[in-house]
N, C-alpha and C positions, 0 to 999 in steps of 0.2 A: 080166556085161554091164551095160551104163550102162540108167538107166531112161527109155525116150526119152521116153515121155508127161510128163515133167519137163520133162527137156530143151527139148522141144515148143513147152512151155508159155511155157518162158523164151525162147526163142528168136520166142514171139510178144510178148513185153512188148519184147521188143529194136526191134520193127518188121522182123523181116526176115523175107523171102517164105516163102509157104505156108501165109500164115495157118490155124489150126486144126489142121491134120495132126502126127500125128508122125513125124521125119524116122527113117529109115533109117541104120544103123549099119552100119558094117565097119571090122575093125582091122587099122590098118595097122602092118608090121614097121620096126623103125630107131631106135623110141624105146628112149635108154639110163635118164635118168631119167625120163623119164615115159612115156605109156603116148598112144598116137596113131590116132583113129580118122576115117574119113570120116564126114561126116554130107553127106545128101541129103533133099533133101524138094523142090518146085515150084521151082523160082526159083534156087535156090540149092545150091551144092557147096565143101565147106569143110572144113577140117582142125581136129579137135580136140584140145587137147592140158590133159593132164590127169597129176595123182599119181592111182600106184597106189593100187589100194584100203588095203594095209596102209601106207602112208607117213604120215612123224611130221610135225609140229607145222611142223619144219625146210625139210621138202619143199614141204611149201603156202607155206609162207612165199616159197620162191625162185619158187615158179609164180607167185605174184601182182607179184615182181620183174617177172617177163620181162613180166607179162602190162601192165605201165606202160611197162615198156620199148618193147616192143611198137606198143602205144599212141604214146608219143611221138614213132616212127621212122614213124607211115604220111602219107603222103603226100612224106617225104623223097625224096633221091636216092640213098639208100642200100640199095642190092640187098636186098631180104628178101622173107619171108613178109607180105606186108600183112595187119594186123589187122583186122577181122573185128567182132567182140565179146566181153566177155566179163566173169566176176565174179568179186568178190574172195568172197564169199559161200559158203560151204561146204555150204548148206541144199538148194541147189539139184541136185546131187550127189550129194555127199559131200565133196568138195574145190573148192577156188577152179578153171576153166578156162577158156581163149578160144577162138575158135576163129578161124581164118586162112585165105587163098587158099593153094590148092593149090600146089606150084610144080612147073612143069614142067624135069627137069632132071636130073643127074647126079650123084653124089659121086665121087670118085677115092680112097675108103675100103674096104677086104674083101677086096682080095686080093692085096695089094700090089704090084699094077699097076697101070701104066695103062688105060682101056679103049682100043681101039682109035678112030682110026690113031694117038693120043697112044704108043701105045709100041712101033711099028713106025717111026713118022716122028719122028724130036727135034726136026727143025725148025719142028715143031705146040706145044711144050709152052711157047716164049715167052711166046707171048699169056696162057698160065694163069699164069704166073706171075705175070704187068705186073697182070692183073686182078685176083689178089687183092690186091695193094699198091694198086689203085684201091678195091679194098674199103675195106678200111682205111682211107685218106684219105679218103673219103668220109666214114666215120663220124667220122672224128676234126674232123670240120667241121662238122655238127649243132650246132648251137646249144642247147645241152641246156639253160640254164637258161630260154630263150623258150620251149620243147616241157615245163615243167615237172618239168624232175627235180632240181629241187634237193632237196637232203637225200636223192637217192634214193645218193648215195657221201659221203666225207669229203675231197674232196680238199687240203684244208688238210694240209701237211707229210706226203702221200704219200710221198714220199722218206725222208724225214728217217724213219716207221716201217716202213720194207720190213724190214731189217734184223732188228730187237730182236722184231717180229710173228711173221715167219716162224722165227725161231729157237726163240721160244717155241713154236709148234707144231711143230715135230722135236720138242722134247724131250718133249713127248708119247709118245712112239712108237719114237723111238730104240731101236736095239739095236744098232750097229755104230760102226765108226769110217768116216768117210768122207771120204778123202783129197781135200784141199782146200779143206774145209767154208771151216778158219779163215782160209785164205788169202785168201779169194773173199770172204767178210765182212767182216774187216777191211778191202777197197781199198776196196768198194761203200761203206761209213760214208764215205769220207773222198775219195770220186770222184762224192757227187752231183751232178747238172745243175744249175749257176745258174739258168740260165732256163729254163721249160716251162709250158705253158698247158695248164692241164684241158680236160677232154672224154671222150665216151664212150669205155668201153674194153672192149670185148667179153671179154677175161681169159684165151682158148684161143685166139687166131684164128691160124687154119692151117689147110692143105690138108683134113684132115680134117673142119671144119667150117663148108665152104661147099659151094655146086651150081652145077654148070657147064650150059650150055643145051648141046643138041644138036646146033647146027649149029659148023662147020667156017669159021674159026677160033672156039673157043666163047667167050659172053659170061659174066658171072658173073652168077648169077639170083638168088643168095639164100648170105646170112649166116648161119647153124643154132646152134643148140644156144647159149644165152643164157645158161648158168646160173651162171656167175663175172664178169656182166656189171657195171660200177659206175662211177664217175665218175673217173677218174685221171689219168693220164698217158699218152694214147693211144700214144706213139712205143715201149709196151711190147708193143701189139700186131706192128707192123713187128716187132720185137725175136724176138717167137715164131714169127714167121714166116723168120727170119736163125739161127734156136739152130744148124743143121746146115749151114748155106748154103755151096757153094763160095767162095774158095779158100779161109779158114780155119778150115771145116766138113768139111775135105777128109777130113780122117782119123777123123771121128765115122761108126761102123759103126751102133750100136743105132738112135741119135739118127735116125733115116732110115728110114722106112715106104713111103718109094717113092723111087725113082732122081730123081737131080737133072740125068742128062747133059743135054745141048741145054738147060737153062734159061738166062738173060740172065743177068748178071756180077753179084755187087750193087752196085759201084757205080750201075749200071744201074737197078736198083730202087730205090735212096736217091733218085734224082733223077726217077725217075715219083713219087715218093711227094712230096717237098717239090714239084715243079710245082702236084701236084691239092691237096696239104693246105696249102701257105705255111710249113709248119714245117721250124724246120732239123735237117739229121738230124747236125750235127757230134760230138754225146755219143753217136752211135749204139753204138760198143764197151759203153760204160756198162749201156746197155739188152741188149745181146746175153749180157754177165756176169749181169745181173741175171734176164734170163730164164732161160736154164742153170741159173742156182743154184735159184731159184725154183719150176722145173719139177721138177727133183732133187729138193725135199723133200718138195713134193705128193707124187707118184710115190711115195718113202719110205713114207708112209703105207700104200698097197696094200700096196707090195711086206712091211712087215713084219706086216700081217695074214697076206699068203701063209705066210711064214716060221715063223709062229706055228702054221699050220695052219688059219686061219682059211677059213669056207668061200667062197670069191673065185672067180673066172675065173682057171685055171690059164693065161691067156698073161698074167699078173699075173707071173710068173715070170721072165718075162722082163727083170723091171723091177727087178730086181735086179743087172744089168748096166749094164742104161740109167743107171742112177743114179750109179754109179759114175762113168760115162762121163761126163756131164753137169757133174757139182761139177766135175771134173778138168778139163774144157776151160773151165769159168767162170775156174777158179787160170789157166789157162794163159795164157786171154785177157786177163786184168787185169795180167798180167807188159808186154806191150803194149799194152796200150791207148792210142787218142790220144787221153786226156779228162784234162782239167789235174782238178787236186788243190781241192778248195774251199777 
């Protein structure tokens, strides 16, 4: 357990309520990399998030990401955890953490259903859809170099290294052949977007990684899990949120953690998403090949530690399929795509 009389201490240099006392701890379940506790004391109730005690150089490193990230997004309009406070300082600890408003609210992650009435009623799950693409456009409107995060990504020639970056990380790890690697690389080289405008790009954003409010029809409360967050091409977000999308997501089995019936059409969602963001989704295919491929190689990674024997979460197993499934519909979709040739 964390040493609160530390904690305490910082948390009075912070200025925030209780002065003198040390706050009260309990740990809450859900964090995958890091490790998430309430803290309580007079005044104040707040989420701490923090690397585990055994975590390397790499973990602190990404915690003090989010914890700017963080920073830069509070007072936006962009659904999240509001920041709180917090340091980059390891002394305090052991590791850099912040801590954030609680959010009151739901994931649609664990069992791969809906909660209820969302999977009894289809004509409820619109709204979730519309709202995570208001997520999205949201953030992709932040003004991130007035919020300070320049130099926090590279987005100079994003594009131009997706390709030749992530290739070199397969071959890392590789240990198979994956039907449509080469197809799906060679069009992506030679189908970048002319035009796109940097902005924040959360790097996962999907179902998985937001909270819905409680009430009927539900709102979206909050963004989660930061930790491939950087400065890029936001329309790659939309992009992971379309990898399995009706109609030509139809026949992606793995690719699908929860039913899509009764969701809006994508055209549907292209056009909530350029209303709120201003940006055109016309290279959208572009971004749908590039997520698939993208997602496939990460994924890769788990799945050939599984393979190795390595000691992982046995639904890592799974991802052995998925992968498969993923390159092969990136080939499929770059055979049509409507995105001209650079």
């Amino acid at each position: 357990m964390l040493d609160t009389d530390a904690l305490g201490r910082w948390m009075d240099r912070e200025g925030l309520p209780g002065t003198g006392t040390a706050p009260g701890l309990s740990r809450l379940s859900g964090g995958s990399q890091n490790e998430l506790f309430i803290v309580e004391r007079d005044g104040i109730r707040a989420v701490l998030r923090i690397p585990p005690a055994a975590a390397d150089a790499a973990r602190h490193d990404g915690l003090r990401r989010e914890l700017r990230l963080l920073r830069a997004l509070k007072g936006t309009d962009v659904p999240h955890a509001e920041f709180v406070a917090g340091t980059d300082d390891a002394d305090v600890l052991g590791a850099p953490f912040y801590l954030m408003e609680p959010v009151d609210g739901w994931s649609p992650m664990g069992t791969g259903k809906w909660p209820e009435p969302y999977e009894s009623d289809l004509s409820l799950r619109a709204p979730l859809a519309f709202e995570l693409v208001r997520g999205a456009a949201l953030l992709a409107n932040v003004d991130w170099q007035a919020r300070g995060l320049t130099g926090f990504g590279r987005p100079e020639n994003f594009h131009e290294r997706q390709v030749d970056r992530w290739l070199a990380f397969l071959r890392e790890y590789q240990f198979r052949e994956l039907p449509g690697l080469d197809e799906a690389s060679g069009w992506l080289r030679t189908h970048r977007p002319r035009h796109w405008s940097p902005g924040i790009m959360h790097g996962d954003y999907q179902f998985a990684n937001v909270m819905f409010s409680h009430e009927v029809p539900a709102r979206l409360t909050a963004i989660i899990d930061w930790e491939m967050t950087t400065i890029g091409d936001p329309l790659l977000d939309l992009a992971w949120v379309l990898t399995a999308w009706p109609p030509e997501g139809d026949d992606m089995v793995h690719a699908r953690y929860l039913s899509l019936d009764g969701m809006p059409s994508r055209d549907d969602l292209l056009q909530r998403y350029e209303t709120i963001s201003g940006r055109s989704t016309e290279d959208i295919d572009y971004y749908v090949v590039l997520a698939r491929w993208k997602l496939g190689i990460v994924l890769e990674m788990s799945y050939a530690k599984f393979a190795a024997g390595g000691a992982v979460d046995t639904k890592v197993g799974s991802f052995g399929s998925l992968v498969l499934e993923l390159i092969r519909k990136a080939a499929e979709l770059s055979r049509t795509a409507k995105t001209q040739v650079i």
